[in-house]
PALUM-115383 format. One line per 4 residues: number of its first residue (from 1); their letters; for each residue x, y, z of C-alpha. Coordinates in pm, whole numbers, plus 32768, in hexadecimal, padded with zeros to 4 digits. Example, Ala and Ser with C-alpha at 12.3 -4.5 7.8 and 13.67 -1.06 7.14 Angstrom:
# PALUM-115383
1	AS	84CE,7E3E,830C; 8557,7F96,82CA $
END
This chain:
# PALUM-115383
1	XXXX	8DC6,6C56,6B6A; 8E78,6CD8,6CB1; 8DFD,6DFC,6D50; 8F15,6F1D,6DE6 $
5	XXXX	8F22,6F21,6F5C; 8F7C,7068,6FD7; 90B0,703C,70D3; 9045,701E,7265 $
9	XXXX	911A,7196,725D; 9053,722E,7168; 8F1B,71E8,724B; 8F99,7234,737E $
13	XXXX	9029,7382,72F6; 8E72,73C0,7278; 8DDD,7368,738B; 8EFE,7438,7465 $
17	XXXX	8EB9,7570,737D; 8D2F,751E,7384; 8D35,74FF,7528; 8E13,7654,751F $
21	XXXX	8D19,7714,744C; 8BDA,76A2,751D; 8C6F,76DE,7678; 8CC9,7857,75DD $
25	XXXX	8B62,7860,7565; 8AE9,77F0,76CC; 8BD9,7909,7756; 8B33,7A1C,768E $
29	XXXX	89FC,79A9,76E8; 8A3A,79A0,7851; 8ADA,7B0C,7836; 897C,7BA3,7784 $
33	XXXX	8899,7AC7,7882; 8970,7B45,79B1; 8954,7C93,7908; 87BF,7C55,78D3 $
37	XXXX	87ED,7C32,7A45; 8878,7D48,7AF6; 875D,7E14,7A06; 8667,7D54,7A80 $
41	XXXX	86BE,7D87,7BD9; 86E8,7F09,7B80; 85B7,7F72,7B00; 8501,7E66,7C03 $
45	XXXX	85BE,7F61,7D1C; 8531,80C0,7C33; 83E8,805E,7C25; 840A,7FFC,7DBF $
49	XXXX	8494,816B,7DDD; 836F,81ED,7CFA; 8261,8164,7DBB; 82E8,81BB,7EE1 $
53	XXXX	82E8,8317,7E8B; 8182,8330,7DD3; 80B9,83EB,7E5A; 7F8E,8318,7E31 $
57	XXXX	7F2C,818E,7EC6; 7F59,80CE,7DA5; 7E3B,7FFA,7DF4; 7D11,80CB,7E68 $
61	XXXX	7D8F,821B,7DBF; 7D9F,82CF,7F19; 7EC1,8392,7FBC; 7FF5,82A7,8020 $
65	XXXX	80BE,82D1,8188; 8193,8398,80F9; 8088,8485,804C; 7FE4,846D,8197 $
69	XXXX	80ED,84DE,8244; 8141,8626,817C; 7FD3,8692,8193; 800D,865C,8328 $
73	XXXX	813E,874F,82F5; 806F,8844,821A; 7F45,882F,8347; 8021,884A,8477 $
77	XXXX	80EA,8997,8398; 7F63,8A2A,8375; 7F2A,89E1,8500; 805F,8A96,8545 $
81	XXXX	7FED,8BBB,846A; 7E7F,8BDF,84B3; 7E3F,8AF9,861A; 7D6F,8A45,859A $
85	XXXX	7D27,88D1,8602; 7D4A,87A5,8543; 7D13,8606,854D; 7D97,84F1,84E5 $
89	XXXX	7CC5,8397,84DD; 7D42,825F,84A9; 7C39,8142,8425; 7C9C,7FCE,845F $
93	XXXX	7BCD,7E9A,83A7; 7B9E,7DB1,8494; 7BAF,7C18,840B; 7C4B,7CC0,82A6 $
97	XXXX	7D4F,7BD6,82B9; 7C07,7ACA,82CB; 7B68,7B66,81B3; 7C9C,7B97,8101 $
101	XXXX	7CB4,7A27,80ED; 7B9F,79E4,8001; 7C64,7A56,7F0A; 7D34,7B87,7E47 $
105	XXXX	7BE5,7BD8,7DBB; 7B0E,7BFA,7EF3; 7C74,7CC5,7FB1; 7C6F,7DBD,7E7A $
109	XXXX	7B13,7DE4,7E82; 7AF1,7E16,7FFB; 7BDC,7F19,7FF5; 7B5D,7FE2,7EE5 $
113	XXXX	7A12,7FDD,7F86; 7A9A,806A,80DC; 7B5C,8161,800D; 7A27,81B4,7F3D $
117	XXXX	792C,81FF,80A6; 7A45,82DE,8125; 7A92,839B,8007; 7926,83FA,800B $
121	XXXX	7912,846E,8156; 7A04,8557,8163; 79F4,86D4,8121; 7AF5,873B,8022 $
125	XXXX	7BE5,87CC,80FB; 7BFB,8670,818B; 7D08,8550,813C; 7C9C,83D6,8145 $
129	XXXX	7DE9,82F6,80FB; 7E2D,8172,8126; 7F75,815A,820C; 7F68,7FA3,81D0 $
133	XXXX	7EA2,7E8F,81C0; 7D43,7EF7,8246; 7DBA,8015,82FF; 7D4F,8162,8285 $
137	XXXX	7D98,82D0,82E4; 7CAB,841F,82CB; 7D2B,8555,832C; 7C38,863F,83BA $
141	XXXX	7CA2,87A3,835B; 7C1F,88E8,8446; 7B16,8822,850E; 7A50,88F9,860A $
145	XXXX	7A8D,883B,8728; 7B1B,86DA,876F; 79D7,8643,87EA; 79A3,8691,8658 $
149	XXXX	7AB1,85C7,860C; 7A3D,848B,86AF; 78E2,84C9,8664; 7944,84A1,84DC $
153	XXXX	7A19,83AA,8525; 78F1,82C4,85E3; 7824,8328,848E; 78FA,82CD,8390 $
157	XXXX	7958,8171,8465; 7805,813C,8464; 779D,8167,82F2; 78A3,8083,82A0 $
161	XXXX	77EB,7F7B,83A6; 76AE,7FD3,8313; 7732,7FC0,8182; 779C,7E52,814F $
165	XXXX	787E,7E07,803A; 77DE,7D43,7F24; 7910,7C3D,7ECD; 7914,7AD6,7E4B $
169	XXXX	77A0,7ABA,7E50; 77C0,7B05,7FBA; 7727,7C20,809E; 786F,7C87,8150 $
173	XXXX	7826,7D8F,827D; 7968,7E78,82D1; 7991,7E8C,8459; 7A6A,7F9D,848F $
177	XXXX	7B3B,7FEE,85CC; 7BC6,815A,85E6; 7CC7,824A,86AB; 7C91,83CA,8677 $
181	XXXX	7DAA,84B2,86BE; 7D54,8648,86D7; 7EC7,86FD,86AF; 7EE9,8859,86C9 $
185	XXXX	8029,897E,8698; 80F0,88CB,8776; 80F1,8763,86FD; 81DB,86BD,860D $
189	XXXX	818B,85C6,84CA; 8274,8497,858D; 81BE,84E1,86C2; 8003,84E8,8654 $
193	XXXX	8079,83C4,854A; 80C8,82F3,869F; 7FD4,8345,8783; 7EF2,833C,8673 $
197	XXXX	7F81,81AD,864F; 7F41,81A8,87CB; 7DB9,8230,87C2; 7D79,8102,86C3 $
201	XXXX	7E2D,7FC3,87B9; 7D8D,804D,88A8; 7C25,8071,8804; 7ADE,7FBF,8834 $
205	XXXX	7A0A,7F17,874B; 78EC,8009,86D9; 778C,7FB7,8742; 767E,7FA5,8625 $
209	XX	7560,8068,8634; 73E9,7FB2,8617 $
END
């Protein structure tokens, strides 16, 4: 018995119509991935914006720069009204970069425990806020006098020497370097934000207590 050969034109006409049909399927596709795409990169650019604008640190639930920054505003508007004197002190964590190398874990957990000493050292009226990386903000509102202001700043450095992180089985101890700005009526949020910046290059390494 013969068997029917379908004619070379037959097949070249299926496999034609078969290669159309997939390279209009792989055009669609491309069209919804490309699509998937510029989405992705949307909402990757909204939640940028969103954090950016929060008022809180995402990681150790303080204020952000920017929060930080329109709490300045609100303390140099109350100088203005009242006279009264204000400071801003800027905490750096010296080898974080060090510690922040044992891991995410031991990073996250460093910083929440710097976050944790400050917050609880503050009066309520006060701010505490993480600007980046270890380096962390408290703003001092109506202090008496601006040998105040550095004497709470030397204290709260040095509870942080004296309160060692517990991280990765480890004993961690928090060495803290810090620049204190007092700003008054007359000073701007720009201008205590960068002498501020300037106090802490400029700052020693605090001496421990026996």
């Amino acid at each position: 018995m013969s068997t029917m050969k379908r004619p070379p034109s037959i097949l070249g006409e299926t496999s034609a119509a078969v290669a159309a049909e997939l390279a209009e399927q792989y055009a669609e596709l491309l069209q919804e991935f490309q699509k998937l795409q510029v989405l992705y990169e949307e909402q990757t650019q909204l939640l940028a914006r969103l954090q950016a604008q929060a008022p809180l640190d995402d990681l150790t639930g303080l204020a952000n720069q920017r929060s930080l920054e329109a709490e300045l505003e609100r303390s140099l508007a109350t100088a203005r009204r009242h006279g009264r004197a204000h400071a801003l002190v800027l905490f750096r964590l010296q080898d974080f970069a060090t510690l922040a190398a044992l891991g995410e874990a031991t990073q996250v957990a460093i910083l929440n425990h710097a976050a944790r000493l400050l917050r609880q050292n503050i009066r309520p009226t006060d701010i505490a806020a993480r600007l980046y990386d270890g380096t962390f903000a408290v703003l001092l509102n109506e202090v008496r006098a601006s040998d105040n202001a550095f004497q709470r700043a030397a204290a709260m450095a040095e509870i942080l020497l004296q309160t060692p992180c517990m991280a990765g089985g480890r004993n961690l101890p928090l060495v803290a370097t810090y620049g204190v700005r007092p700003f008054g009526a007359e000073d701007e949020v720009a201008g205590v934000l960068a002498t501020a910046q300037q106090a802490l290059a400029e700052a020693k390494l605090p001496v421990p207590h026996s």
